[in-house]
C-alpha positions, 0 to 999 in steps of 0.5 A: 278025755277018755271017750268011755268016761265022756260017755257015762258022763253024757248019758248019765247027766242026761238021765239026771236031768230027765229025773230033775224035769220028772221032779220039777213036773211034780213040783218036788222042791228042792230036789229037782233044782239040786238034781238037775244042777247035778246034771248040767255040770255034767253036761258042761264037763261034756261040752267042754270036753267037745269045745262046743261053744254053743253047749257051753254057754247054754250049760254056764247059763243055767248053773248059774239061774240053778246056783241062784235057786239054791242060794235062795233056797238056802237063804229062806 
């Protein structure tokens, strides 16, 4: 990947993320589950990128409890 792609693709997933927690602090569902999902697939596309297996799984684990929390958003 180009690294000023994987650039904007870290820092603007990091900026996402922090607006997802700021959202989350103030209790602003489901906003903050869609925006943080949002920012962890960046990340994931960023540790893939790297091969940083640790990143990897981390970012894996949470799409998935952030899928569980839109699907079950969706559902009620």
């Amino acid at each position: 990947m180009n690294k000023t792609l994987e650039s904007i693709i870290e820092w603007s997933s990091t900026a996402i993320l922090i607006v997802g927690v700021a959202l989350t602090s103030f209790n602003i569902y489901p906003l903050n589950v869609y925006l943080s999902f949002a920012g962890n697939l960046g990340w994931l596309i960023v540790a893939l990128s790297w091969r940083k297996k640790s990143l990897i799984v981390i970012q894996i684990v949470m799409a998935v409890i952030y899928m569980a929390g839109i699907f079950s958003q969706i559902k009620s």
